[in-house]
C-alpha positions as CSV (number, residue, x, y, z in Angstrom):
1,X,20.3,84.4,80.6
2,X,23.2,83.2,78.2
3,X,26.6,82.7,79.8
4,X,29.3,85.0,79.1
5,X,31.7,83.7,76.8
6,X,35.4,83.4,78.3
7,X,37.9,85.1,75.8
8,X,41.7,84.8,75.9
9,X,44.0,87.3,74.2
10,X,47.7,86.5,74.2
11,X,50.1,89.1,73.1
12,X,54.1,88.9,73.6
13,X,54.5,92.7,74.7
14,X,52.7,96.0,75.8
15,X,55.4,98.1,73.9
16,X,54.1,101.3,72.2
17,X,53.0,100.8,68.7
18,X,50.2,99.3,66.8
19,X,49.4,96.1,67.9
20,X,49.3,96.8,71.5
21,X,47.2,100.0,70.8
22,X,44.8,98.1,68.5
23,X,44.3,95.4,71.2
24,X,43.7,97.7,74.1
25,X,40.9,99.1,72.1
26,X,39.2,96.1,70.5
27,X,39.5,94.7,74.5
28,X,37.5,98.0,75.5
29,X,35.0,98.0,72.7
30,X,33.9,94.2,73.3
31,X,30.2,94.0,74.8
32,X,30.6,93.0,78.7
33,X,27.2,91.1,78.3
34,X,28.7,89.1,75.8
35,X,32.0,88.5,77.2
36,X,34.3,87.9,80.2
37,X,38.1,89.4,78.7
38,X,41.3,88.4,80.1
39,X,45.0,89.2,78.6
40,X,48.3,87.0,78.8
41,X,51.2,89.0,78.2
42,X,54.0,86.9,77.9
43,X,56.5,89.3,78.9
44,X,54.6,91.5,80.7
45,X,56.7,94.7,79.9
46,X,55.9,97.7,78.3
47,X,54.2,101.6,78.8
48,X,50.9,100.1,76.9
49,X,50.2,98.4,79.9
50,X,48.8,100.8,81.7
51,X,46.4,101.8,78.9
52,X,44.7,98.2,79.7
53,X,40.6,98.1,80.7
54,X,40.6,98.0,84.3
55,X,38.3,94.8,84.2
56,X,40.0,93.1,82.3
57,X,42.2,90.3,84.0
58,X,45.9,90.5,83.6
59,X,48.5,87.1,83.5
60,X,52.0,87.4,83.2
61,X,54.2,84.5,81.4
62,X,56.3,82.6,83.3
63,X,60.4,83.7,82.8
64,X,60.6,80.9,80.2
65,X,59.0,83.4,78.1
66,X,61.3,86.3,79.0
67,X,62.6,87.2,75.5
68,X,60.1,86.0,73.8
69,X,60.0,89.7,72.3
70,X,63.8,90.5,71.7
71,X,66.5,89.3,69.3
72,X,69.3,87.5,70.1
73,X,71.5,89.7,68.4
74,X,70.2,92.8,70.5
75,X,70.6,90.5,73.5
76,X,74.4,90.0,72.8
77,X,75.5,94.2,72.1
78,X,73.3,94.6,75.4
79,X,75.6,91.6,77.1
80,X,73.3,90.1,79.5
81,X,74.6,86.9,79.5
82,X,71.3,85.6,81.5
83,X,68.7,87.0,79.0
84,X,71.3,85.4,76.3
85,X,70.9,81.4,77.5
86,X,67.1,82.3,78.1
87,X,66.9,83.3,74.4
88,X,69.1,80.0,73.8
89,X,66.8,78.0,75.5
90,X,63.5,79.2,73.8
91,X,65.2,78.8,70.6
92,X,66.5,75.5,71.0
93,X,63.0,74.5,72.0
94,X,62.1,76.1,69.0
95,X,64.0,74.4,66.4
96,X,63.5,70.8,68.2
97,X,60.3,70.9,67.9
98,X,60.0,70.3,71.8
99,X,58.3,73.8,71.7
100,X,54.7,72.7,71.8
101,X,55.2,70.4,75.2
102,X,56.8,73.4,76.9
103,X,53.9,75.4,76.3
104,X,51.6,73.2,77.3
105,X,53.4,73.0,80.4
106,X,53.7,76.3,81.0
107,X,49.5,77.2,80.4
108,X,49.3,74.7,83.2
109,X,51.1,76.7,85.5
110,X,50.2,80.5,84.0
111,X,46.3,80.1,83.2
112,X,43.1,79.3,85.8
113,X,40.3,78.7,83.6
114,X,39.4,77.0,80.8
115,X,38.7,79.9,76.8
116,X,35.5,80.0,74.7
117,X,37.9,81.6,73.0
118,X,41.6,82.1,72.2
119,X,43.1,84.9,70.2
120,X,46.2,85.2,69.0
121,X,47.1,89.2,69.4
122,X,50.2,89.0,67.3
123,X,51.0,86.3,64.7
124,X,54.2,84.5,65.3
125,X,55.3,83.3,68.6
126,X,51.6,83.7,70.0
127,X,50.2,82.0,67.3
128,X,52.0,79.0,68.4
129,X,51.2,79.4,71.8
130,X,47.6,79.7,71.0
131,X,47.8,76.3,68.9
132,X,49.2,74.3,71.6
133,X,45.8,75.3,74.1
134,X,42.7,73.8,74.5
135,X,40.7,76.5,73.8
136,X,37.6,75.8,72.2
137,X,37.9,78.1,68.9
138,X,41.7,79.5,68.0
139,X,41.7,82.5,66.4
140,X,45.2,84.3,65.1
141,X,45.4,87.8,64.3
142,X,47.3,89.2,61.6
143,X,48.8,92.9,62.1
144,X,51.4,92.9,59.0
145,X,52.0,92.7,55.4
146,X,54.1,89.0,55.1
147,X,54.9,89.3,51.4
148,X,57.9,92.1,52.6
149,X,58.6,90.9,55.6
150,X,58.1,87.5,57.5
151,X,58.7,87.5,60.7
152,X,58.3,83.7,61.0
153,X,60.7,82.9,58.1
154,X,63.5,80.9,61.0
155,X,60.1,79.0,62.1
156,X,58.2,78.2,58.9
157,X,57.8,74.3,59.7
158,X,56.8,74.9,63.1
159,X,54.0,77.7,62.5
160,X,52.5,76.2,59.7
161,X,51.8,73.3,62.0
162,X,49.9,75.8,64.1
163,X,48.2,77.1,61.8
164,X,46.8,73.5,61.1
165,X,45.2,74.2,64.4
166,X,44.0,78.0,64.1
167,X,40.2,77.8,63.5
168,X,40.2,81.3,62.0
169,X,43.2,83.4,60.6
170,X,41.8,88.2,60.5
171,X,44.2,90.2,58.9
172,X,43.0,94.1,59.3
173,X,43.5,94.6,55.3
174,X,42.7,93.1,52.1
175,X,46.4,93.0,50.8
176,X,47.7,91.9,54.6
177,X,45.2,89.2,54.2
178,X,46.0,88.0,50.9
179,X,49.7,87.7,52.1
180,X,49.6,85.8,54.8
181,X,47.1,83.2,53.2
182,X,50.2,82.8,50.0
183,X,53.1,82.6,52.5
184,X,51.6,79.9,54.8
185,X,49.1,78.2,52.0
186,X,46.1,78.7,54.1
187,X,42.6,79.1,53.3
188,X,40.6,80.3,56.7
189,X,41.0,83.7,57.0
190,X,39.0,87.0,56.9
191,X,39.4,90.6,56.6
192,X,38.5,92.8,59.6
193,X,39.6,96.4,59.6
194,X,40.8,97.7,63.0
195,X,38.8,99.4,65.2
196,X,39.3,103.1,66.4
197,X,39.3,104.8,69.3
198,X,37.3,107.5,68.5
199,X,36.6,108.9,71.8
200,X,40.1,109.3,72.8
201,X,41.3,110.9,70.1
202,X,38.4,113.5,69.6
203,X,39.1,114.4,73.5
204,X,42.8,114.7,72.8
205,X,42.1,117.0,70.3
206,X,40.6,119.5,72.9
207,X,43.5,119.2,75.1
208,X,46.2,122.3,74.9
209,X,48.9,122.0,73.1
210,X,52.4,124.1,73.4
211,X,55.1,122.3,71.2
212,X,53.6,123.8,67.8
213,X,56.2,126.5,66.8
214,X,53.7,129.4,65.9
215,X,54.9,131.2,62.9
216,X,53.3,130.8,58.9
217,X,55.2,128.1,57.9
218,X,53.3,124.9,57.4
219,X,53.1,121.9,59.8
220,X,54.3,118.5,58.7
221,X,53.9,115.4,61.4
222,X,54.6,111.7,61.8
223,X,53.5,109.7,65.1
224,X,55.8,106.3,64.8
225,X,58.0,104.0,66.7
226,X,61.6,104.7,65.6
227,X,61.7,101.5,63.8
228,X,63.8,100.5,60.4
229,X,60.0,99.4,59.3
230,X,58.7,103.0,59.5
231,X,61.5,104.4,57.0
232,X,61.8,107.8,59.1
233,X,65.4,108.1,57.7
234,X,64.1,108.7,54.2
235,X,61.3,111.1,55.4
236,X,63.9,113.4,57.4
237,X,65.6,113.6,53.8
238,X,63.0,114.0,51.7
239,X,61.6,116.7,54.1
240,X,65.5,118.7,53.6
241,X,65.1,118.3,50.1
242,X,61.6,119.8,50.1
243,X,63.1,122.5,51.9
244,X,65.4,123.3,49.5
245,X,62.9,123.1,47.0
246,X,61.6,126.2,48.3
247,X,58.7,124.4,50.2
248,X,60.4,125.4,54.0
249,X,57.9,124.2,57.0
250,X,58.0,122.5,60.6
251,X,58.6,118.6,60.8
252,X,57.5,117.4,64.3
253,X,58.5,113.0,64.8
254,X,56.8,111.9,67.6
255,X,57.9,108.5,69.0
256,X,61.0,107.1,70.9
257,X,62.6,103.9,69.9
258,X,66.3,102.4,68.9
259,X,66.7,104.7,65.9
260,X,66.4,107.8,68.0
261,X,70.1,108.3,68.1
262,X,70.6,107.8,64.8
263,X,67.6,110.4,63.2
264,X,68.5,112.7,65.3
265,X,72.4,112.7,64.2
266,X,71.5,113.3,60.5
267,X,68.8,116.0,61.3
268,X,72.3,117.3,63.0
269,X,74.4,116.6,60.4
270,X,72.4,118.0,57.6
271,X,71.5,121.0,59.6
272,X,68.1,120.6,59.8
273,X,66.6,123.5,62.7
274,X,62.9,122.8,61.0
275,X,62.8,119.1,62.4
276,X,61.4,118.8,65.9
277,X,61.7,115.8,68.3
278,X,59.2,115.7,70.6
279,X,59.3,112.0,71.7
280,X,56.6,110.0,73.3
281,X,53.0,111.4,73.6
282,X,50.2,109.2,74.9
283,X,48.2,112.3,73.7
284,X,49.5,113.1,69.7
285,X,46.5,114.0,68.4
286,X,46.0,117.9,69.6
287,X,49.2,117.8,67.6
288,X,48.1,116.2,64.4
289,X,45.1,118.2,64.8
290,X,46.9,121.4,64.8
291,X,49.2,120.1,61.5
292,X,48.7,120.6,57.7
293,X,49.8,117.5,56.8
294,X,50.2,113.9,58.4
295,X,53.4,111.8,56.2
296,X,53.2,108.0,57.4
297,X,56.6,107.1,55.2
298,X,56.8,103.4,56.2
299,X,58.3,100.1,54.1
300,X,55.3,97.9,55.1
301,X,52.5,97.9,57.4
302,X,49.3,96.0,57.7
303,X,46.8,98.3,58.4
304,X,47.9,101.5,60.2
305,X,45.7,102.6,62.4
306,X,47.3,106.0,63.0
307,X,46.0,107.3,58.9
308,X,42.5,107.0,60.2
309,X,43.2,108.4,63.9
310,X,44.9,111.6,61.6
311,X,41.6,112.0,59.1
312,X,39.4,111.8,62.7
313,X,41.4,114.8,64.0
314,X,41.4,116.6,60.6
315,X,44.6,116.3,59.1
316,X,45.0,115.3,55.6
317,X,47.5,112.3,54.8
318,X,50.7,111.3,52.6
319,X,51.6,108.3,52.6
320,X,53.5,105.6,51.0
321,X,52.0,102.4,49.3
322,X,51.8,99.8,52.0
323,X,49.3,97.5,52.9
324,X,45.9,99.3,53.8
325,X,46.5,102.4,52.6
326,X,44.1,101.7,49.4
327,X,41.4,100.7,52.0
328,X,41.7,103.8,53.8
329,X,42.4,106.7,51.4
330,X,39.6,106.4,49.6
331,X,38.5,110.0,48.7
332,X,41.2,112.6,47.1
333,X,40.2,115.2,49.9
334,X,42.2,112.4,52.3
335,X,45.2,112.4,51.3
336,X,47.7,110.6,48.8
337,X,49.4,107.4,48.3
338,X,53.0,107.9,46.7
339,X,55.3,104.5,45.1
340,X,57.0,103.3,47.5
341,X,60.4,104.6,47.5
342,X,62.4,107.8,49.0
343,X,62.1,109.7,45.6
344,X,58.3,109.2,45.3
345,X,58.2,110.4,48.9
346,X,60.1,113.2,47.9
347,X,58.3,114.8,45.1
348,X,55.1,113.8,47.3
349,X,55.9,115.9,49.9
350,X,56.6,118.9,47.7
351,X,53.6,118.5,46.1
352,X,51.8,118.2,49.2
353,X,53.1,121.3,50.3
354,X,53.1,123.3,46.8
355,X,49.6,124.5,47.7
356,X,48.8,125.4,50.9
357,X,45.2,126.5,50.1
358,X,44.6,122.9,48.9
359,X,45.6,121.3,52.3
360,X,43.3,123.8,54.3
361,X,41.1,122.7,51.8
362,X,41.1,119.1,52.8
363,X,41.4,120.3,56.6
364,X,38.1,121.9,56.2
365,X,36.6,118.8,54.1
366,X,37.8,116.4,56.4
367,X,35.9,117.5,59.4
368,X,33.0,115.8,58.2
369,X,35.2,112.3,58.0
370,X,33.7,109.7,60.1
371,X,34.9,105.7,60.9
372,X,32.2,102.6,60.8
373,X,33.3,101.6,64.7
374,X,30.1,100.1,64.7
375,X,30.5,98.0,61.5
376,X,33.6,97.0,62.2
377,X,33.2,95.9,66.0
378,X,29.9,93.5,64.7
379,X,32.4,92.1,62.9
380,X,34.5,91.2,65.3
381,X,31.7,89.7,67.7
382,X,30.2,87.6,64.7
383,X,33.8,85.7,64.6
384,X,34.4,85.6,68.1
């Protein structure tokens, strides 16, 4: 009988949002006869954690790693003068270099066994830390478009020396991948699209669901951390100026995060009753089931995961031109992809909801929609 191969994934954080969802299911989905799965969180904080497989094996970072997922600057307006000369620290490591003897230092004291296999759950900081192991194949994941935003831009010495040592570089879409491979001037990478949870969202869509004001207006939704990157600001305006278009319906954001104050003081401000906050869900989809329309409205993503988890519950999708989106909305009956910008959004929206026969059209056409899990997941055991 062949062993079981040993397979490390290393994320920074279990916060909500993609990349901790996305790795909790690719964790489930791996073949147990295939592989033994065990997760280093480096600050082991976060609601996602609970939504880890119960077999697979947990480690927590040691403190040095204690901010390893916050910004200095947020670290100062929250004056924790402790988490500010740990943030100090890891930086100063960071831009001496000295970086890469720290962390080989701390897998000493944080890991018990030796990886098949070592992946690299979120580019940046864990792709370093991935680089400076012993694993026996390196693998870094790539979650995000680079060409509008690089995260690594303070760091770009020190992680293109990592990336000397990364075996293999998957980005879950075409354009992410393309990106990333420009920005660092690498060559080893691959496109793997992410997988879904299928399951859980077609039994969330059978769960009850009493949030849904029940009059004839249409139902608009977005599921998103409150995030500068998702661009919820612009969507809350262009859903008042669809109003006032003569296109009135029910916007329902689902999410928390640091912009929650300030969306909710211009739906205030600009008077808009037809904008609903619901906050968190671990269970959105008998809501996105329920809605006419799904608007992701974000500046750049890499492959978001939560179009396809809308077209598995039904729902047809607007959304902005970001990375992925060509690889997902491939049939007019999905949904449509506007220019990037608030006014595009805009006349997207109205158009959207101009024709309500069309979007129950789509709602009927899209329960027939179905996602290549099993394609997909082959894919990831061939490179693992």
């Amino acid at each position: 009988m062949t062993a079981k191969r040993r397979i490390l994934f290393v994320n920074d954080e279990m916060k909500m949002g993609g990349v901790a969802r996305v790795l909790n299911t690719l964790m489930r989905a791996l073949p147990r006869d295939l592989y033994e799965v065990d997760l280093l969180v480096l600050h082991k904080d976060g609601m996602l954690l609970e939504e880890i497989p119960e077999d697979v094996t947990v480690y927590e970072g040691s403190s040095f790693f204690c901010t390893v997922d916050q910004s200095l600057s947020s670290l100062i307006k929250g004056r924790e003068p402790d988490l500010i000369f740990s943030k100090l620290r890891l930086l100063f490591y960071m831009k001496t270099g000295l970086i890469r003897k720290r962390i080989e230092q701390e897998r000493k004291r944080i890991l018990q066994k030796h990886y098949d296999v070592e992946v690299a759950a979120k580019e940046g900081f864990c792709t370093i830390f991935t680089a400076c192991g012993d694993s026996d194949r390196r693998i870094n994941w790539v979650l995000t478009d680079y060409s509008v935003n690089n995260y690594s831009h303070n760091h770009m010495k020190l992680v293109k020396d990592a990336l000397s040592r990364i075996d293999l570089n998957i980005a879950d879409s075409e354009q992410a991948l393309k990106a990333y491979m420009n920005v660092f001037g690498i060559e080893n990478g691959t496109t793997i699209h992410n997988l879904m949870d299928v399951d859980k969202v077609t039994r969330g869509m059978q769960e009850e669901e009493d949030s849904i004001v029940r009059d004839s207006l249409p139902d608009v939704i977005t599921v998103a951390r409150f995030h500068p990157q998702k661009g919820l600001d612009r969507l809350l305006r262009a859903s008042k100026e669809a109003y006032i278009a003569g296109n009135p319906h029910h916007l329902y954001l689902v999410g928390g995060g640091e912009l929650e104050d300030e969306l909710r003081h211009i739906a205030d401000e600009q008077h808009m009753d037809h904008v609903h906050f619901l906050g968190y869900r671990s269970n959105p989809y008998a809501l996105i089931a329920h809605c006419d329309l799904f608007v992701l409205s974000s500046l750049y993503e890499g492959f978001a995961t939560v179009i396809n988890e809308s077209l598995i519950a039904g729902t047809p999708v607007l959304t902005t031109r970001v990375s992925g989106t060509e690889e997902q909305i491939t049939d007019p009956m999905y949904g449509w992809i506007v220019e990037n910008d608030e006014k595009s959004l805009t006349e997207g929206l109205k158009n959207a909801l101009s024709s309500l026969a069309d979007l129950q059209d789509m709602k009927t056409f899209l329960k027939n929609y179905t996602y290549n899990n099993e394609a997909v997941l082959e894919q990831f055991v061939k490179v693992l």
